[in-house]
N, C-alpha and C positions, 0 to 999 in steps of 0.2 A: 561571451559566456552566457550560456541560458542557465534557469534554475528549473529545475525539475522536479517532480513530485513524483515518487514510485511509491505503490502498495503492493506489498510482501505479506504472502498467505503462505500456508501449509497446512493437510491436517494429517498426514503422513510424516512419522517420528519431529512433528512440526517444531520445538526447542533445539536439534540440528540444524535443518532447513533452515530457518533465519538465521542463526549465524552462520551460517556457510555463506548467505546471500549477505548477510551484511561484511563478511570478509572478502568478497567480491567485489562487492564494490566501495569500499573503504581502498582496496589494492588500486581500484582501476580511478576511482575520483577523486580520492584525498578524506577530505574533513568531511562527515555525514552529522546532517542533524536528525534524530530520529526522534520520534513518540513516543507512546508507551504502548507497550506487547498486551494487545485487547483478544480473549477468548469469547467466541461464539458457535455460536448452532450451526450447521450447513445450513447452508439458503439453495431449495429448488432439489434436494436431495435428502435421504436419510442418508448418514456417515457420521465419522469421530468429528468433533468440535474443532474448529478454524483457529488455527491462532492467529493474527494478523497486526498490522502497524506502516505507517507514513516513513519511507524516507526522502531529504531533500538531499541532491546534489546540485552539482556544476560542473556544467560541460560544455567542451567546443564542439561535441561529436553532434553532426546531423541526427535529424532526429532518425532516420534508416540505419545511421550506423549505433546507434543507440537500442533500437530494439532486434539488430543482429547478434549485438553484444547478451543482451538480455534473453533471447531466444536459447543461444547456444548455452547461456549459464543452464537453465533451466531444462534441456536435453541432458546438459551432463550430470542433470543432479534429479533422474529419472522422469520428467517430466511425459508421460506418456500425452503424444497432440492426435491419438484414437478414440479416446475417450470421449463417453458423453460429454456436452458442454457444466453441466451439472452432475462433476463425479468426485473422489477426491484428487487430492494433489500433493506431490513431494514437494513441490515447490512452484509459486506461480508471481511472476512480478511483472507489474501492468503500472504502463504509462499515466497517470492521473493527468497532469497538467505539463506542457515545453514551455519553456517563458509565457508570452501571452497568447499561443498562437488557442483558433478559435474555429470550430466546425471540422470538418471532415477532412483530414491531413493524412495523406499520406495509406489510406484506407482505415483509419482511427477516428475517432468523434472525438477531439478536446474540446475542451476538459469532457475527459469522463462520463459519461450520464451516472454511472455507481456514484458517484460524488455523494448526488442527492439520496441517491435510492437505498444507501445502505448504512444503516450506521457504524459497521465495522471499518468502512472507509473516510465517512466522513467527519466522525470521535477522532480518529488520532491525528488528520488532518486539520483539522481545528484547535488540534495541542502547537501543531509545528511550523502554523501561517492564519494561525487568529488574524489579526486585522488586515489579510491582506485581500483586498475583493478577487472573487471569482471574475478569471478572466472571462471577458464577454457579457459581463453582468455588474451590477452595482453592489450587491451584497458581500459580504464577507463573509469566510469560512466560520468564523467566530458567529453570526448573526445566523448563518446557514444552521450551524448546530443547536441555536438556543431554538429554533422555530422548529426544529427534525424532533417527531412525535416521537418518542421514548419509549413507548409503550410498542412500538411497530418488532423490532427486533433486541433479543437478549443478547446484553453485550458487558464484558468485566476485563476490567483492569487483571493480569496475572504477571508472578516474579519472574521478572527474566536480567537476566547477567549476560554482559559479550564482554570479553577482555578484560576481565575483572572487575566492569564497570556496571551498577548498577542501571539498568535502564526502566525498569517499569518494576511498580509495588500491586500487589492484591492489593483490590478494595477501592480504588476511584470510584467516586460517582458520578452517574452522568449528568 
């Protein structure tokens, strides 16, 4: 079993979108640990505000049959793949980390480069694998976030509910 890091964006009717995507994959993985649901800015565009957040699964699925699965989620849940790279989105879920795998896989760069470069990625990622180091590196996601300049991109804790379950409160600080 590998563990996996997915980030899950939307800024198209974005409190759908995530749980649509988190009942996706809750059906197809089982137990999901998730973050907390972080609003921000678009980055690299003007548009409506991102909601975003980290989830961890586990799976035996290659990592090919993993972002098949994930492609096709996100076609049937309007994902237009015309669009500028910098436009909005019904829904967008992108591979962060496969267990430890490291460099260029598959046509993907693990981990991530957004890791570092964004804090809407790397905030809820640091909620959901604090002590665990970045694969390929010595650092930890937790050491990663204390060092990430705060001041680069606006980013807030917002309420969000799936299944009657509280998952994120307004008001975290970063």
């Amino acid at each position: 079993m590998q563990n996996v890091a997915l980030s899950l964006g939307s800024n198209i009717n974005p409190h759908q979108h995530i749980a649509l995507a988190l009942d996706a994959l809750q059906r197809r993985y089982g137990a999901l640990k998730t973050s907390s649901v972080f609003e921000s800015e678009a980055v690299g565009f003007n548009g409506a505000n991102f909601l975003n957040m980290v989830v961890l699964i586990e799976t035996d699925e290659s990592l090919a049959e993993l972002l098949r699965f994930l492609k096709h989620f996100e076609d049937e849940n309007g994902r237009s793949r015309n669009s500028p790279k910098f436009s909005g989105r019904t829904v967008d879920v992108d591979v962060l980390t496969y267990g430890q795998l490291s460099g260029d896989v598959q046509g993907i760069v693990l981990p991530r480069p957004e890791i570092e470069e964004n804090a809407y990625v790397l905030w809820p990622l640091s909620q959901v694998l604090y002590d665990e180091a970045y694969p390929g590196g010595t650092q930890t996601y937790g050491t990663l976030w204390q060092l990430y300049d705060k001041t680069r991109q606006k980013i807030w804790s917002v309420d969000f509910s799936w299944q009657g379950r509280v998952i994120s409160r307004l008001g975290l600080k970063p």
